[in-house]
Residue, then its C-alpha position, 0 to 999 in steps of 0.5 A: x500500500x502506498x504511503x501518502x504520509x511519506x512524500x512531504x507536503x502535498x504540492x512536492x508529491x510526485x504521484x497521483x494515488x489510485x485503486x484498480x482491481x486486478x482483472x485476474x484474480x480480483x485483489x483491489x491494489x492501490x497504484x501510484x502514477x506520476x503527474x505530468x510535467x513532474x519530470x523532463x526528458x532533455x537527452x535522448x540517446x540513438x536507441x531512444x534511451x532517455x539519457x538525462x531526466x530533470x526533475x521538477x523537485x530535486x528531492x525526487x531525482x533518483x525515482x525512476x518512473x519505470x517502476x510505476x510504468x508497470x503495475x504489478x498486482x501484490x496478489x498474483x503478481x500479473x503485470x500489465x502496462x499502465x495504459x489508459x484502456x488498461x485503466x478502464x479494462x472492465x469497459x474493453x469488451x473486446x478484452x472481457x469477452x476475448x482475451x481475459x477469459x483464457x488469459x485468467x486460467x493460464x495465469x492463475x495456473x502459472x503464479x499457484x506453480x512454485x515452479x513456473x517463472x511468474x511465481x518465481x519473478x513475482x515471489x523475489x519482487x520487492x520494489x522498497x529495498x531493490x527498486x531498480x532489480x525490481x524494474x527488470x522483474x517487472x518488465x520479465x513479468x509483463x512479457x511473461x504474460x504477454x506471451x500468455x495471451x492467444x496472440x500476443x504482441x511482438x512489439x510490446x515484448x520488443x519494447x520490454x526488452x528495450x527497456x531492460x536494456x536500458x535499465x542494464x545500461x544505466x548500471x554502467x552508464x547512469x540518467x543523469x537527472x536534476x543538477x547530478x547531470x553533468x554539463x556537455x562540453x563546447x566540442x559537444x555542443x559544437x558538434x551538434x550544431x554544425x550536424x544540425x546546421x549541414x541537414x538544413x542545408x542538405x534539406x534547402x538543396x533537395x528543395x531546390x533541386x525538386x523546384x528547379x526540376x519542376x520549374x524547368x519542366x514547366x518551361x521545357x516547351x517554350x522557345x524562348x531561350x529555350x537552350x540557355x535556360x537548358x545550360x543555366x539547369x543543368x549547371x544548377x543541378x550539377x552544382x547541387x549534386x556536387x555539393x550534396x555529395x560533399x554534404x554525404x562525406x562531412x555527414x560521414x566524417x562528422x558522424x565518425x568525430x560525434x561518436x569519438x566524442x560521445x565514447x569518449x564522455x561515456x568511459x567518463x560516466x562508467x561506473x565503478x563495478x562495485x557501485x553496480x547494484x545489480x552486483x550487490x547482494x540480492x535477497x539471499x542470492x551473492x547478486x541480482x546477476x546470480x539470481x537472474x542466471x538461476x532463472x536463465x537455467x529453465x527459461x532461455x528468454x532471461x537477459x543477464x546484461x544489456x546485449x543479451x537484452x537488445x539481442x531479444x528485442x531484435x528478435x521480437x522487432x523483427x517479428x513485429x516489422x514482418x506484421x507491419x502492413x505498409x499501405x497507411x504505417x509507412x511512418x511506422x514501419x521506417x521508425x521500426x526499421x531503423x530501431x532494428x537497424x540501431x539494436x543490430x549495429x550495437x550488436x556488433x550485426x553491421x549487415x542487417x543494420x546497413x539493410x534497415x539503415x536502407x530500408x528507414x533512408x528509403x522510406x522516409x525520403x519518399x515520405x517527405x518527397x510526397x507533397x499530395x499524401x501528408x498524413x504522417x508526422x513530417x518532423x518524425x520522419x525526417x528525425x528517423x531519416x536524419x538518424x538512420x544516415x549518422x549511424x550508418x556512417x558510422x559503420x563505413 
């Protein structure tokens, strides 16, 4: 149960307190859901990792809001994401009629066997003392009973798994959040500037050279100085070409400097190993590794650190991306195409992200060449195209 006592005066408490009735096995639970505006994401790694939290009272900075993203029932322990139709689960016919009848039976059956993973992760769950040991566990129980349903989704458990490697990253290399967070320095920000200043550039060109294209469609059937207008283009667009291809090599090289500079800020960030809490002792295990290797010895589908957790989440993108109908999630598509690129190239797999590099590139130039058909995010798709060149020249 949640103390309300416990957060100091009431404008300073980070939460909102609320009831919901656990759809498998009726215990009513009372969860917290952060307010919003407590807390501010201002740097995002290539991986969508929020990299650096500001919270709005400096008290609450080494909360993490993951632990309340999942909400985990103290009964049974079933875990479901804290979304708005979960929420309101006994208005979703669709999920009382269909999904929560079968669901309910295998889960009971998982949490009353001592011997089956859900029981296991949920009995060693203890958010007060192991809160960031606690994260993992409820993100392991939440694909648990994703995986429980008739027809699960490929992309929550992709998700998932993205975000215990996060949590496993953030063991070596902390969010920094509040004024804990250290300053980037002029190179960095340089940096930034100058990659940001070169892709408006690059997209002032293509603009050019579309409407120079058209233009000179328009008057190719006039007379009238028809060959001089003819040289005047060609040269135009040669121009543009040339100093696109200039703009690909400084992409290239800019992108190689900016991924010096960001190693070279993270070894400063590393941790020192025995600060790791993931390697301090857990419950009645030497360590929280050791319990997760315990676990791993009947269920291949444990992750032990970050790599084996991004090499999961591939999997189940992969999955998801093949699931994808292109016509009307073309956006959708490009954005997982190039997350599937990103997790292979941290992998070490440099050809399936160069095949998804191309595939996001591709997708997304289409997108904003496509002036008739603007039913998508234009800024996300030029964010996805913008990234997905940077890491790939960070392969060549």
């Amino acid at each position: 149960m949640a103390d309300k006592s416990s957060f100091g005066p009431l404008k300073d408490v980070p939460f909102t307190f609320f009831s919901l009735e656990c759809p498998v096995c009726g215990q009513v639970n009372e969860y917290k859901k952060i307010k919003s505006g407590t807390f501010v994401e201002t740097k995002i790694d290539t991986d969508f990792w929020p990299q650096e939290r500001i919270w709005t009272f400096p008290e609450n900075q080494n909360l993490h809001p993951y632990l309340f993203l999942l909400l985990t029932c103290e009964k049974c322990f079933f875990t479901r994401e804290a979304e708005a139709e979960f929420l309101e689960w006994k208005k979703d016919e669709i999920f009382t009629s269909q999904i929560l009848p079968t669901l309910k039976q295998r889960h009971l059956n998982s949490y009353r066997d001592q011997n089956h993973l859900i029981f296991q992760l949920g009995s060693n769950l203890d958010v007060g003392l192991y809160p960031q040991q606690s994260i993992i566990i409820k993100l392991l129980l939440a694909v648990a009973d994703e995986k429980l349903k008739d027809d699960p989704s490929d992309f929550k458990i992709a998700r998932y798994f993205l975000m215990m490697a996060w949590i496993f990253r953030e063991q070596e290399q902390p969010a920094y959040s509040g004024a804990s967070a250290p300053k980037s320095n002029s190179l960095n920000k340089q940096l930034k500037a100058f990659f940001e200043a070169q892709q408006s550039y690059a997209e002032q060109l293509r603009q050019l050279k579309k409407e120079l294209e058209q233009k000179s469609h328009k008057t190719s059937s006039a007379s009238f100085e028809q060959t001089e207008q003819e040289e005047l283009k060609n040269k135009c667009l040669k121009w543009i070409e040339e100093t696109q291809a200039t703009f690909d090599f400084l992409n290239h090289w800019l992108g190689k400097l900016e991924n010096l500079v960001a190693h070279e800020n993270m070894s400063k960030k590393k941790v020192n190993p025995k600060d790791n809490v993931f390697s301090k002792k857990y419950k009645s295990y030497s360590n929280f590794t050791i319990f997760l290797k315990q676990l791993k010895e009947k269920h291949s589908e444990i992750a032990l650190d970050e790599k084996e957790a991004l090499e999961l989440a591939l999997v189940y993108y992969k999955n998801s991306f093949q699931g994808i109908d292109i016509l009307g999630k073309e956006i959708q598509k490009a954005q997982t195409g190039y997350l599937i690129g990103e997790l292979s190239r941290r992998v070490g797999d440099h050809s399936t992200a160069l095949q998804f590099f191309d595939f996001s590139i591709k997708q997304t130039q289409e997108l904003l060449q496509d002036e008739i058909n603007v039913d998508y995010n234009v800024a996300l798709a030029q964010k996805i195209n913008q990234l997905a060149q940077q890491q790939k020249n960070l392969i060549r």
